[in-house]
C-alpha positions as CSV (number, residue, x, y, z in Angstrom):
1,X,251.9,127.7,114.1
2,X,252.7,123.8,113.9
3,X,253.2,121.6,117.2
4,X,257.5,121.9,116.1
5,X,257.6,125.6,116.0
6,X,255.3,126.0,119.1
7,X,257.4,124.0,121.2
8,X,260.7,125.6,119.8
9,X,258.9,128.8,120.8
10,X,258.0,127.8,124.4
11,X,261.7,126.8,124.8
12,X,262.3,130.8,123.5
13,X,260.9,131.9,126.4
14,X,262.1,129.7,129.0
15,X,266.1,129.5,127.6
16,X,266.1,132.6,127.2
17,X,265.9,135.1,123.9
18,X,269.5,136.3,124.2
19,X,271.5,132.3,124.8
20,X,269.4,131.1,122.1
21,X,270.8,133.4,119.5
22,X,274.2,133.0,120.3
23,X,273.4,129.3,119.5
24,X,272.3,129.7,116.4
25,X,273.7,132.7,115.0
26,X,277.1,130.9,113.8
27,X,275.2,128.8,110.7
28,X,271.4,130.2,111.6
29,X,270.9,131.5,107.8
30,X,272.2,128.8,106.2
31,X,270.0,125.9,108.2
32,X,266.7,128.4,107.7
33,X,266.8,127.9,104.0
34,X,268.5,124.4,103.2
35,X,267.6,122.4,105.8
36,X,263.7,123.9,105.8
37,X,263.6,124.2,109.4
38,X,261.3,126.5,111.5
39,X,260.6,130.1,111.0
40,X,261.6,130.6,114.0
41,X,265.5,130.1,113.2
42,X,265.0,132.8,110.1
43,X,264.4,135.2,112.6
44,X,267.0,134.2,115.2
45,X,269.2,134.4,112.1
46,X,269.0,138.2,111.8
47,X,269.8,138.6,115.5
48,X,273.6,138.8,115.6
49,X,273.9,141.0,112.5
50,X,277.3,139.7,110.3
51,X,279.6,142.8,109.1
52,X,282.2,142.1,106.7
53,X,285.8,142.8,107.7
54,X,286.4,144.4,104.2
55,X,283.1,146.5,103.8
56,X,282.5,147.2,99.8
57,X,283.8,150.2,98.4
58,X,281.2,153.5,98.8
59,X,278.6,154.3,95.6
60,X,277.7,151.0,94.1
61,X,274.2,151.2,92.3
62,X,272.7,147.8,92.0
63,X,269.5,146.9,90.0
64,X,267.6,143.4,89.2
65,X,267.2,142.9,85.6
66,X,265.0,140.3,86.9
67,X,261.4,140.7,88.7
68,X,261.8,141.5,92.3
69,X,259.0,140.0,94.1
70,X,257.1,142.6,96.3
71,X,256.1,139.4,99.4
72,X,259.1,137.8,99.1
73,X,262.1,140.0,98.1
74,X,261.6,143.7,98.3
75,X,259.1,143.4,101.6
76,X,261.8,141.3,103.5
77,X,264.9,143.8,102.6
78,X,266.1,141.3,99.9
79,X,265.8,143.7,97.0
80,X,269.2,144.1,94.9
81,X,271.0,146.5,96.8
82,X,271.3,144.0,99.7
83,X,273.9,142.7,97.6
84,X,276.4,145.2,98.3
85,X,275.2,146.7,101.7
86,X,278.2,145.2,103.8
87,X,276.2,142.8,105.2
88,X,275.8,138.7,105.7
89,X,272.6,138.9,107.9
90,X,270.6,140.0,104.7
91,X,270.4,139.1,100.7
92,X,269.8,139.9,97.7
93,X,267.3,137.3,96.2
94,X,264.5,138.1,94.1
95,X,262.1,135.8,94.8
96,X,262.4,132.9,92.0
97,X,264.8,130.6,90.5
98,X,267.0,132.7,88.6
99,X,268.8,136.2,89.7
100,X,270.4,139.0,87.5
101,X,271.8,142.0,88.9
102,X,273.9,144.8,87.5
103,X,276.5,146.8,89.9
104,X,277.5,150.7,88.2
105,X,280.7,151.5,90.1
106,X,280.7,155.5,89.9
107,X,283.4,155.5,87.4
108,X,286.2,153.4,85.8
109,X,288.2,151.0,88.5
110,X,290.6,148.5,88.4
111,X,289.3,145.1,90.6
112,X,292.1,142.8,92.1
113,X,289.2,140.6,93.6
114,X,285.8,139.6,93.5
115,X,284.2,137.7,96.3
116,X,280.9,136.4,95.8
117,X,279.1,135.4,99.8
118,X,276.6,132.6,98.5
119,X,276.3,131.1,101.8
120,X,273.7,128.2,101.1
121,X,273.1,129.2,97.9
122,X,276.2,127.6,96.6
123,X,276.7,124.5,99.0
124,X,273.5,122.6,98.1
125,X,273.0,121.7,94.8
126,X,269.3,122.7,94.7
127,X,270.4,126.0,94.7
128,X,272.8,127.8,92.1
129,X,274.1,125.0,89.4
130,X,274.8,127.9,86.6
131,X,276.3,131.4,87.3
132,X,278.9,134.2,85.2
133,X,279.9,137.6,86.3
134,X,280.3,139.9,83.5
135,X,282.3,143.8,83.4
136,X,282.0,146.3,80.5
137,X,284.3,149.2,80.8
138,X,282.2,151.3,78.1
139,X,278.8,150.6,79.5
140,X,278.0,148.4,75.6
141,X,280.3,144.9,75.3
142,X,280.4,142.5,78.0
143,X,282.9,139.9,78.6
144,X,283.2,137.1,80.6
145,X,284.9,137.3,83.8
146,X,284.0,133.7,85.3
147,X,281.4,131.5,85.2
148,X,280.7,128.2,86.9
149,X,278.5,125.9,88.0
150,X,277.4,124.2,91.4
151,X,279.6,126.4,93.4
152,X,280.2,124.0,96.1
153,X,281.4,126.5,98.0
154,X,280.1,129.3,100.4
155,X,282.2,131.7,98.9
156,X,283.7,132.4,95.3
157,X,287.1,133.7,94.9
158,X,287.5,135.6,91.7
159,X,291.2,136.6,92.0
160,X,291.8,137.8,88.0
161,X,292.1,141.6,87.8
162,X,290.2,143.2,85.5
163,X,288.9,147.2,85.0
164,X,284.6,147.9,84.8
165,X,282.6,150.8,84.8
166,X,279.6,147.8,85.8
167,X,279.3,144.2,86.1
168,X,276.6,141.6,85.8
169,X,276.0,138.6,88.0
170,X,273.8,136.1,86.8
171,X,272.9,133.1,88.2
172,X,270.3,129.9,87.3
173,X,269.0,127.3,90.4
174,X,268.2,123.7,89.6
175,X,264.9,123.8,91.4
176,X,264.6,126.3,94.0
177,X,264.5,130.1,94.7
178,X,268.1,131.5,95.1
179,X,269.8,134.5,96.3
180,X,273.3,136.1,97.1
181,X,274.1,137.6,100.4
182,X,277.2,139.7,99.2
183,X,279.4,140.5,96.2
184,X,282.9,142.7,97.5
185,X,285.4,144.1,95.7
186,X,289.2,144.6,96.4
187,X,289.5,147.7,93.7
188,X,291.0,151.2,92.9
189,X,289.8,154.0,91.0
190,X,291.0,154.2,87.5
191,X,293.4,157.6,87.3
């Protein structure tokens, strides 16, 4: 433990556990990994769990089509299906510089919206520069739904309907490791 985390853990104890995470829940996350603070604010982070108002849709299968690493992704809870689990207090980052994950909705629906949570991921440009989200509706061709680069923003708004059996998120970083703490869906089953 370094003299900067030791006294940041001395004032823990005297302040207080519970005052200090209601400090640093707000933007906690997002400081842990751009700003390379502390440990000790990554674990504060996961203190005040974040639900989503809209919660995504029940039976979403997600899978990395990239290595998951065992230290850094799946041991920490950031394996794929922290991408649709509801939450912002977790994510779904594999442990290197590029992600690709596929989402199976259990059947045919129509999506109204896509928002994709990259917190940090998409306000420094260290992070994501390069990203597409692709849908098939026949589990063989894939189109193009939108792509970008440097998000420059927390959150992506995808507001073009479209209809998917599955979609593919893929993003590249510039330099470092990258994630994705959420992808929802505003969608209806196909009748």
């Amino acid at each position: 433990m370094g003299a900067l985390e030791k006294i940041l853990y001395g004032g823990l104890v005297v302040l207080g556990f519970a005052a200090l995470s209601i400090v640093f829940s707000v933007r906690a996350s997002s400081w842990c990994v751009s700003e390379r603070l502390p440990r000790i604010f990554c674990i504060m982070s996961r203190i005040v769990p974040e639900k989503l108002a809209i919660t995504t849709p029940d039976k979403i299968e997600v899978t990395s089509n990239t290595f998951e690493s065992p230290e850094y992704s799946i041991a920490r809870g950031n394996g794929a299906q922290a991408l649709v689990d509801g939450s912002l207090s977790n994510m779904a980052a594999p442990g290197n510089d590029k992600l690709d994950y596929t989402i199976v909705f259990s059947g045919p629906y129509n999506v109204r919206e896509t928002r994709i949570h990259w917190r940090n991921f998409g306000i420094s440009n260290n992070y994501v520069n390069d990203w597409s989200l692709e849908a098939t509706s026949n589990g063989k061709e894939w189109r193009v739904i939108a792509k970008g680069g440097f998000p420059n923003e927390e959150i992506t708004r995808i507001e073009d309907p479209f209809s998917a059996v599955a979609l593919r998120l893929k993003a590249k970083a510039a330099k470092d490791w990258i994630g994705v703490y959420e992808i929802e869906f505003d969608r209806e089953a196909v009748q």
